[in-house]
C-alpha positions as CSV (number, residue, x, y, z in Angstrom):
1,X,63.4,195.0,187.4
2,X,65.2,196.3,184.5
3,X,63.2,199.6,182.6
4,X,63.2,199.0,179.1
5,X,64.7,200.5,176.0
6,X,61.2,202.4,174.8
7,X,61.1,204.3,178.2
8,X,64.1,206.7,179.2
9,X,66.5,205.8,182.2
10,X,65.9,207.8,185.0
11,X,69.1,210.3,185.6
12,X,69.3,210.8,189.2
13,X,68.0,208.1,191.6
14,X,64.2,208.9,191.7
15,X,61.5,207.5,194.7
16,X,58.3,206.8,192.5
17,X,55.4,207.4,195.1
18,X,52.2,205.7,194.1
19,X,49.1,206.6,196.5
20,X,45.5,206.2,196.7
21,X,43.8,206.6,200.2
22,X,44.2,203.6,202.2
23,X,47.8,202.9,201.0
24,X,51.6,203.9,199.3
25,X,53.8,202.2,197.1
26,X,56.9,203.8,196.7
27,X,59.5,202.3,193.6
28,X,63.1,203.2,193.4
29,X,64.1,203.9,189.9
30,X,67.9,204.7,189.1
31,X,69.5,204.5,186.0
32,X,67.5,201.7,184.1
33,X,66.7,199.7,187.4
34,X,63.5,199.5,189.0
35,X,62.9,198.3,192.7
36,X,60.4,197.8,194.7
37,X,57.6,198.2,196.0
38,X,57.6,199.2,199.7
39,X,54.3,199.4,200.9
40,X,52.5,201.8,203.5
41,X,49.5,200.8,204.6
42,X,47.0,203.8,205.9
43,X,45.3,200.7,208.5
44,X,48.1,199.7,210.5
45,X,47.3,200.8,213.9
46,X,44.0,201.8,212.9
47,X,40.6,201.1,214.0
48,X,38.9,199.5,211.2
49,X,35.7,199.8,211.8
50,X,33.9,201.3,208.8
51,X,30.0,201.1,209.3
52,X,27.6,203.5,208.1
53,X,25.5,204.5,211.6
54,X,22.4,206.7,211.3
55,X,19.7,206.4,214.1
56,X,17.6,209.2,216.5
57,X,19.0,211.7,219.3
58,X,17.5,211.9,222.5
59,X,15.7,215.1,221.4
60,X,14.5,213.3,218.5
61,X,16.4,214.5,216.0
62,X,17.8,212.2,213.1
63,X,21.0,211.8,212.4
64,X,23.4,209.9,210.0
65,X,27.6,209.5,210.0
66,X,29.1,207.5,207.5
67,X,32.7,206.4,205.6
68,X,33.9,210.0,205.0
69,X,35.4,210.6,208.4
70,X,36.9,207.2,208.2
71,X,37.9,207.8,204.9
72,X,39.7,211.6,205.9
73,X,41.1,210.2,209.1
74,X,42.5,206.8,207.2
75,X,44.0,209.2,204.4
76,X,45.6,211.3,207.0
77,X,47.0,208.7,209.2
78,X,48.6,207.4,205.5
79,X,50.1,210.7,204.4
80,X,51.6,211.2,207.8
81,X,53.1,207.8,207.6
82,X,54.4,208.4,204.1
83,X,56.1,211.7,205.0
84,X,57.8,210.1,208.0
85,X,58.9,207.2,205.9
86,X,60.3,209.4,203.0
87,X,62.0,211.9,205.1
88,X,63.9,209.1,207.1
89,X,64.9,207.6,203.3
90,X,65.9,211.5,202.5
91,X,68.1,211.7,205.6
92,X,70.0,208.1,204.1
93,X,70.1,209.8,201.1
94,X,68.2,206.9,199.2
95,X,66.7,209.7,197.1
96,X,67.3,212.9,195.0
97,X,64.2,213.5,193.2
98,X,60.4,212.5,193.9
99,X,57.6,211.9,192.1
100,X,54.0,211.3,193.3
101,X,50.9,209.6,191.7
102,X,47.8,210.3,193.7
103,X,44.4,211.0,193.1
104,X,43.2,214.2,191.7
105,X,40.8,214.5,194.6
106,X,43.4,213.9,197.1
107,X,46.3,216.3,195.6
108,X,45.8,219.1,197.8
109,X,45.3,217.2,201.2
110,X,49.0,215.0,200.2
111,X,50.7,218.4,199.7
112,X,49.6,220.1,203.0
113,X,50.7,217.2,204.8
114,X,54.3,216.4,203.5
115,X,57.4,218.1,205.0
116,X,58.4,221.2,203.3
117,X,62.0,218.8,202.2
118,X,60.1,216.8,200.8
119,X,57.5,219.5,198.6
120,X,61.1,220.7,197.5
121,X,62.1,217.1,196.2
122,X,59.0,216.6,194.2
123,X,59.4,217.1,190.6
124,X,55.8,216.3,190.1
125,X,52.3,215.1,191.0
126,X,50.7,213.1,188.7
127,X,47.0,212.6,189.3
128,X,46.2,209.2,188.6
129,X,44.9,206.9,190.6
130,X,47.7,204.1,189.7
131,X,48.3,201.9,192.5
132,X,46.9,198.8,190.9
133,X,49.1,199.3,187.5
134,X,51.7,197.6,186.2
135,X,55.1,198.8,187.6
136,X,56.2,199.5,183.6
137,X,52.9,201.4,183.0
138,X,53.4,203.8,186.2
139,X,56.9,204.6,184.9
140,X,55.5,205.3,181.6
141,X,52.9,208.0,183.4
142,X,55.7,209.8,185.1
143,X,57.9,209.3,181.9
144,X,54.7,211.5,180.0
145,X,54.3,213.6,183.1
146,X,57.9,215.3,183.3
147,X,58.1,215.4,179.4
């Protein structure tokens, strides 16, 4: 996909990484070119099994569990996957700059999980919750994001 003339080329090659918390996108952008996206998905190899359970303990006491460990464990299992991924693509030198969308919520928990190469790489976080945007509209984020 070709980046148009109202948004700037990018100057080095630049891995776009779009998360939310059950999956990545990542988009190449070089020069005026746009490819991708590569997807991660946090469920691969997961269980899946998402219920809400509440009930009684023997000793009568009640109790309840519901999505948010499945929800921490899911975004884990992503983020790890995501710094595996981009540190093999570092290592081919498919990259020389990173950018990350994610969540505002879910800044802090992304950062503590990728490798330190990687933290190094990252030009910025921009927290938006952009995985279901146009490709064009996420470029324009980062675009506004790194001035």
């Amino acid at each position: 996909m070709q980046i148009p003339d109202t948004l700037h080329p990018f100057e080095k090659p630049t891995l776009i990484v779009v998360t939310d918390s059950v999956q990545a996108k990542l988009w190449r952008a070089d020069g005026r070119t746009l490819e991708g996206p590569e997807q991660i998905d946090a469920q691969t190899g997961l269980e899946q099994d998402t219920e809400h359970v509440s009930g009684q303990s023997p000793g009568g006491a009640h109790f309840a569990e519901n999505r948010d460990q499945a929800s921490r464990d899911s975004r884990e299992h992503l983020y790890h996957a995501l710094s595996k991924t981009l540190m093999d693509r570092l290592h081919k030198k498919e990259f020389e700059v990173l950018v990350f969308t994610v969540p505002e919520e879910h800044e802090n928990e992304l950062k503590e999980t990728l490798h330190v190469d990687l933290l190094k790489r990252a030009l910025t976080f921009v927290p938006k919750h952009l995985t279901n945007d146009d490709p064009l509209d996420i470029v324009a984020h980062v675009q506004e994001a790194i001035g």
